[in-house]
C-alpha positions as CSV (number, residue, x, y, z in Angstrom):
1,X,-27.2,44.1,-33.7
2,X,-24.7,44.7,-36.4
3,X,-27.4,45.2,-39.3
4,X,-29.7,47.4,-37.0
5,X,-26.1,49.9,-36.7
6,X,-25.4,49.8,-40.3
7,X,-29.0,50.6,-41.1
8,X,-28.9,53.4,-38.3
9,X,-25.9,54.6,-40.2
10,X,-27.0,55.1,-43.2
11,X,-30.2,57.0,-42.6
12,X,-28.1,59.6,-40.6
13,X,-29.8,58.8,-37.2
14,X,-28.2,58.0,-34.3
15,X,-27.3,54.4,-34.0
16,X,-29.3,52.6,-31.4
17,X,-27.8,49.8,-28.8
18,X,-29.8,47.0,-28.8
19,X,-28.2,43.4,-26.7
20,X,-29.7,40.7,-24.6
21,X,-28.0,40.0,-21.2
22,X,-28.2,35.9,-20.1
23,X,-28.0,35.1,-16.7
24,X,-26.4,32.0,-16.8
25,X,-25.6,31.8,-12.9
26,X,-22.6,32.3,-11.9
27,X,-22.0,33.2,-8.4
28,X,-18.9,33.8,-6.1
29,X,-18.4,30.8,-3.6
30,X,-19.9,31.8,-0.3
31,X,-19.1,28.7,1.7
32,X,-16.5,28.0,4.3
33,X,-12.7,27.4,2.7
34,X,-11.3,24.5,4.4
35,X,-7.6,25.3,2.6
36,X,-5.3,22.9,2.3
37,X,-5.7,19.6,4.3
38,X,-8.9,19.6,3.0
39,X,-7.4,19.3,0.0
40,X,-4.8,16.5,0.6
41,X,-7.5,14.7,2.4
42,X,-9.5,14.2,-1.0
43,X,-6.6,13.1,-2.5
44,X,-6.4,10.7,-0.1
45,X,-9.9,9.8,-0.3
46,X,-9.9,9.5,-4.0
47,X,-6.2,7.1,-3.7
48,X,-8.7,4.9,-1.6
49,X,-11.2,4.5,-3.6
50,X,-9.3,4.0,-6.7
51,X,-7.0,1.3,-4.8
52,X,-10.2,-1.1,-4.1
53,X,-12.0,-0.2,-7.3
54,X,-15.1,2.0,-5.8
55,X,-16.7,4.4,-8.3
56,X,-15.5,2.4,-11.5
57,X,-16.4,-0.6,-13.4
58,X,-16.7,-4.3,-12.1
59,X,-12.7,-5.3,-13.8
60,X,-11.3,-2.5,-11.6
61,X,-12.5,-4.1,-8.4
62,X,-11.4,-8.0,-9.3
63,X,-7.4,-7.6,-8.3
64,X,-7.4,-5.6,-5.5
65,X,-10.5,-7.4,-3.6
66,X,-8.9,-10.9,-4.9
67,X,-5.7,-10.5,-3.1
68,X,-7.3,-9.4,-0.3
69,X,-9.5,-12.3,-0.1
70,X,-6.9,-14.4,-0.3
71,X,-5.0,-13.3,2.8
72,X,-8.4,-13.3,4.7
73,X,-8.6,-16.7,3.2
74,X,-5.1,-17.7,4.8
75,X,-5.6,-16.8,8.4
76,X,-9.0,-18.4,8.2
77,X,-7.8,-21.6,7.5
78,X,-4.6,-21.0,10.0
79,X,-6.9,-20.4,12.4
80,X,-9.5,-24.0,11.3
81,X,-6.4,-26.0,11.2
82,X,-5.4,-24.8,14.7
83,X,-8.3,-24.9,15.9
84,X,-9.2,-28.3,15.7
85,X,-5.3,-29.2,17.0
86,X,-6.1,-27.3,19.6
87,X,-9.2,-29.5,20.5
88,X,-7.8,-32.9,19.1
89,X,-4.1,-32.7,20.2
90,X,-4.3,-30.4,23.1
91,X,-2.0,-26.5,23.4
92,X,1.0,-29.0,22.5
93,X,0.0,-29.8,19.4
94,X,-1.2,-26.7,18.5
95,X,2.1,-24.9,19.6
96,X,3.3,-26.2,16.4
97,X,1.5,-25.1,13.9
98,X,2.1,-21.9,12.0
99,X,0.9,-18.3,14.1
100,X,1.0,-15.1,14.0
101,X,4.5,-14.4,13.3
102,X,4.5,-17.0,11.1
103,X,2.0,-15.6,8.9
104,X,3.7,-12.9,7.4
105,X,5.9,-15.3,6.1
106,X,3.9,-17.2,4.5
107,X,1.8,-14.2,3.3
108,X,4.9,-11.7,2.2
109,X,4.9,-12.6,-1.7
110,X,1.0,-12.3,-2.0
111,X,1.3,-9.0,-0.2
112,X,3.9,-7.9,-2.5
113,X,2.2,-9.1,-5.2
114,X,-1.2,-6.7,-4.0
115,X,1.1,-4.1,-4.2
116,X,2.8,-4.3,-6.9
117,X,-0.2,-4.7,-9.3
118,X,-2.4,-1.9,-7.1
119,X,-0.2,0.5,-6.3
120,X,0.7,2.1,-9.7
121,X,-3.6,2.3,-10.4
122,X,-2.6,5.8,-7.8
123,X,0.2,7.0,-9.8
124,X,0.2,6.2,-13.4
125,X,-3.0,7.2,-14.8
126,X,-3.0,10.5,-13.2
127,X,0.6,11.3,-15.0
128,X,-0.4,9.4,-18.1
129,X,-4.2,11.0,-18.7
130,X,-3.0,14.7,-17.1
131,X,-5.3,14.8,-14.2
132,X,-2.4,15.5,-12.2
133,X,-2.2,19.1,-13.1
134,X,-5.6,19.4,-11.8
135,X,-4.4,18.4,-8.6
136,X,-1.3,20.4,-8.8
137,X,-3.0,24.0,-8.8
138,X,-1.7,25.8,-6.0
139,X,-1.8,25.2,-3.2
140,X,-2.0,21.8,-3.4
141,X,1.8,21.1,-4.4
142,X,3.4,17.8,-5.7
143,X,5.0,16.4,-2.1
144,X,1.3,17.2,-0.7
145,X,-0.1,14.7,-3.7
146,X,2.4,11.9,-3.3
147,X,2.3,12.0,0.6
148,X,-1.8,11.8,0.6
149,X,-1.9,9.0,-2.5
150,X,1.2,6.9,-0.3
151,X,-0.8,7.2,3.0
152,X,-3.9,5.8,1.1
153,X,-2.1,3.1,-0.6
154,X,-0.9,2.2,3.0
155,X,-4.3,2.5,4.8
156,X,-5.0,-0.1,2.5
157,X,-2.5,-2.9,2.7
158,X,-2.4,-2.1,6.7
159,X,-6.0,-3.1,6.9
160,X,-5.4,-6.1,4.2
161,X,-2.2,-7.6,6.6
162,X,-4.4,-6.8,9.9
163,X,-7.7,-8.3,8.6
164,X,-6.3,-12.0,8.7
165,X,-4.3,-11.8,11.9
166,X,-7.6,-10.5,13.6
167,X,-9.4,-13.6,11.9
168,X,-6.6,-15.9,13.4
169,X,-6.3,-14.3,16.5
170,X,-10.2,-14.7,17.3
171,X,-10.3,-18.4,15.6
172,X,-7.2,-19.2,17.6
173,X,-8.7,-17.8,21.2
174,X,-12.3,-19.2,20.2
175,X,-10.6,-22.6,19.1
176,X,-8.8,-23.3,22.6
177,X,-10.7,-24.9,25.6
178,X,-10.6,-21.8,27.7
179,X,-10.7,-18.9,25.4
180,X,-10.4,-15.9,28.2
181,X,-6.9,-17.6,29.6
182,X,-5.5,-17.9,25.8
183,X,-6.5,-14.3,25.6
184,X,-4.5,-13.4,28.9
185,X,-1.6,-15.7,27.7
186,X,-1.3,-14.6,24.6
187,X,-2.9,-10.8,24.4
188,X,0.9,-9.7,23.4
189,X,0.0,-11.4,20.2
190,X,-1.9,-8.3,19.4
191,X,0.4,-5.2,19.6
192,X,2.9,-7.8,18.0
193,X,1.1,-8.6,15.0
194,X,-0.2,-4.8,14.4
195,X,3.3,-3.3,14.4
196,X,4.4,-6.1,12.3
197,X,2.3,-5.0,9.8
198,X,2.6,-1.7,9.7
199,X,6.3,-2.7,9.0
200,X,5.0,-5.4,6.0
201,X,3.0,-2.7,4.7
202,X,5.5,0.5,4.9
203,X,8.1,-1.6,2.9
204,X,5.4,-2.8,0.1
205,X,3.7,0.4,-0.2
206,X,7.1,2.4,-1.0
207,X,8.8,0.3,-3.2
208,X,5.9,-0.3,-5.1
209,X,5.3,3.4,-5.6
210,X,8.5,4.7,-6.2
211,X,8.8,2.0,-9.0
212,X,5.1,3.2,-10.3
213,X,6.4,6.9,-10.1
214,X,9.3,6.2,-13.2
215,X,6.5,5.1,-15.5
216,X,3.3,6.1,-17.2
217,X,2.0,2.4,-17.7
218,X,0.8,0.4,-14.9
219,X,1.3,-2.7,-16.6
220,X,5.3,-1.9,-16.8
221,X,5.6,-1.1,-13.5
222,X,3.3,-4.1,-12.2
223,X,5.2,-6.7,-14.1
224,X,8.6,-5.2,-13.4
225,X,8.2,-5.2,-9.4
226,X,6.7,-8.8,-9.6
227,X,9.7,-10.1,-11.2
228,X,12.0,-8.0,-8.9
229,X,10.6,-9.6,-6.3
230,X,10.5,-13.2,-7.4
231,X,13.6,-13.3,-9.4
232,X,15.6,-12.1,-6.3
233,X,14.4,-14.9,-4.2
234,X,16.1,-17.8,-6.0
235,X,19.6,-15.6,-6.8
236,X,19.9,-14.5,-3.3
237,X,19.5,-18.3,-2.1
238,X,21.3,-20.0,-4.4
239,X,24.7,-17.5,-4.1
240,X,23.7,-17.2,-0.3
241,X,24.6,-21.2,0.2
242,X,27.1,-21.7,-2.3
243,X,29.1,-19.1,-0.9
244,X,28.8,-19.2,2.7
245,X,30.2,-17.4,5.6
246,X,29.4,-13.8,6.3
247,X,29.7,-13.2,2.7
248,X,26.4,-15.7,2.1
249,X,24.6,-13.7,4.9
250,X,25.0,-10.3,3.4
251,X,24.0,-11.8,-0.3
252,X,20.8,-13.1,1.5
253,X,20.0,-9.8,2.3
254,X,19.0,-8.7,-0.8
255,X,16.5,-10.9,-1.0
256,X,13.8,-8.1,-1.2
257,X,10.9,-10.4,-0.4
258,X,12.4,-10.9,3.1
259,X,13.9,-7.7,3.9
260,X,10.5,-6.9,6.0
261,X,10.3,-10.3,7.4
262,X,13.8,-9.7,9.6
263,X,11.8,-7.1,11.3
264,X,9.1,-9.0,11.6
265,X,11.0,-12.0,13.6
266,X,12.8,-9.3,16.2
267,X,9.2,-8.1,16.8
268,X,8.0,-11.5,17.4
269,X,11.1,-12.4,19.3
270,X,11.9,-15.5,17.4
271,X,12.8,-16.3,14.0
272,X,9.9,-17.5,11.5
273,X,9.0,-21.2,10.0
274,X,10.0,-19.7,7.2
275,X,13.2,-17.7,7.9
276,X,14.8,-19.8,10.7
277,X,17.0,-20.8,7.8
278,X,17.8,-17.8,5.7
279,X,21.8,-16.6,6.7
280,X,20.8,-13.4,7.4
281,X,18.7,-14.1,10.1
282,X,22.0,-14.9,12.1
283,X,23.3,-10.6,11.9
284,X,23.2,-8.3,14.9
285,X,19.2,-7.1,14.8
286,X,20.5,-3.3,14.6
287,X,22.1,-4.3,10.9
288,X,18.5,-6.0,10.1
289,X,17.0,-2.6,11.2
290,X,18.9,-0.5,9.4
291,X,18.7,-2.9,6.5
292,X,15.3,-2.4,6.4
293,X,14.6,1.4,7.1
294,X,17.5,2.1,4.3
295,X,15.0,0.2,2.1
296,X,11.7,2.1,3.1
297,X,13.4,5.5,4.3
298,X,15.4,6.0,1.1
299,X,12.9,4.9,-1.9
300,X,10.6,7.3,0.1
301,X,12.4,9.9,-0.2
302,X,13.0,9.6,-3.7
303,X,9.5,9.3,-4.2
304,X,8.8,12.9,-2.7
305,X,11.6,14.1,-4.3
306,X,10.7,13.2,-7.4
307,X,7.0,14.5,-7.4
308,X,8.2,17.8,-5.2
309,X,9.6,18.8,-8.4
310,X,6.3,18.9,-10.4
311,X,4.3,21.2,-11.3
312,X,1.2,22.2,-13.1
């Protein structure tokens, strides 16, 4: 077009316009704009999938799927061995083995564990790779991101702490003599065992992502809650007993494994197999409870706080 106006120029004729317009389809959006939730729901749809590995590559799916195989794996054989106690030794003998409530004691550290290594998949990359400024365009802000990837993260350990009570529950009713009068004996097992969960997975779920929320690397933040919560368990016991007193109880409770598990008793109404023994199980149950929801309330908080402040 350029040489054709030169050429045009120099003659002394008029110069003549010559172009090519491409239609390369581009079209206004005619469809129905959903706004916001719409928005923080595919965040939380996307947190999902990236917590159990869908849409990626085989390695992505082995952790998450492997813990919660394990737990599954747990309250099956809970629910074998009592089972066949059940059968063999009659309710009394059964009575004594591990149940519901006892469970979560048993199955705290792997749950902790699950989160601690799946939790920062959510955060991390996103910060680390940039995608989060995608996300961040208006209107889409940062506390709508963090509360849409925390409620995904928490679908997901609900339903991995639920899914092996539900297989004990049913191998426990199915295992006794008359399964329809365990049911109406025990049906408070059920409510019991769901909030207790919810409880397991609030505490895990924040902690885990707060911690994954100061670092880019997931392997930082994986190995540095793992050894929080395994270092804490032998310090807290050892001062806890060699001190004694009120002074041992209060040290106990900074065992972070079991902060949850106090709950967890006062739902069931009884201390745990696992617990019975730990000082702190002897405070009033209103300082366990406001132990534990300074724990989950707090770290939360931070955690919208500190992604609040972002943006794009």
């Amino acid at each position: 077009m350029t040489t054709q106006l030169t050429a045009a120029a120099e003659s002394g004729q008029p110069p003549v316009r010559t172009g090519t317009v491409f239609d390369i389809g581009y079209r206004s959006y005619t469809g129905e704009r959903e706004g916001l939730n719409r928005s923080r729901l595919a965040v939380y749809k996307d947190g999902i999938r990236i917590a159990l590995g869908f849409g990626r590559g085989g390695r992505a799916k082995i952790l998450p799927w492997f813990f919660i195989g394990v737990l599954a794996f747990i309250g099956l054989i809970m629910a074998i061995v009592a089972g066949a106690a059940n059968r063999i030794g009659g309710p009394e003998a059964a009575e004594q083995l591990p149940s519901h409530g006892d469970y979560y004691s048993i199955a705290a550290i792997i749950i902790f564990i699950f989160a601690a290594i799946v939790a920062p998949e959510l955060l991390c990359r996103d910060r680390r790779e940039g995608t989060i400024n995608l996300y961040l365009v208006r209107p889409l802000t940062g506390g709508d991101y963090i509360a849409a990837r925390w409620a995904a993260f928490l679908t997901i350990t609900v339903a991995a702490a639920w899914l092996p009570q539900i297989i004990l529950f049913l191998g426990l009713s199915m295992g006794d003599p008359d399964p329809i009068g365990y049911l109406r004996l025990h049906w408070l097992d059920i409510p019991r065992f769901l909030a207790a969960g919810i409880v397991m997975a609030a505490y895990a779920t924040t902690v885990a992502m707060l911690v994954a929320a100061f670092t880019l690397r997931r392997a930082y933040a994986s190995v540095f809650l793992v050894g929080l919560f395994v270092i804490t368990t032998p310090f807290t016991i050892g001062m806890a007993s060699e001190i004694g007193g009120a002074a041992g109880e209060w040290i106990s409770m900074f065992n972070l494994a079991d902060i949850p598990l106090y709950v967890v008793d006062l739902i069931f109404g009884k201390p745990s197999m696992l617990t019975k023994d730990i000082p702190a199980v002897h405070l009033p149950a209103t300082t366990l409870i406001l132990w534990y929801l300074a724990w989950t309330l707090i770290p939360g908080a931070v955690l919208w706080w500190r992604y609040r402040r972002l943006s794009p």
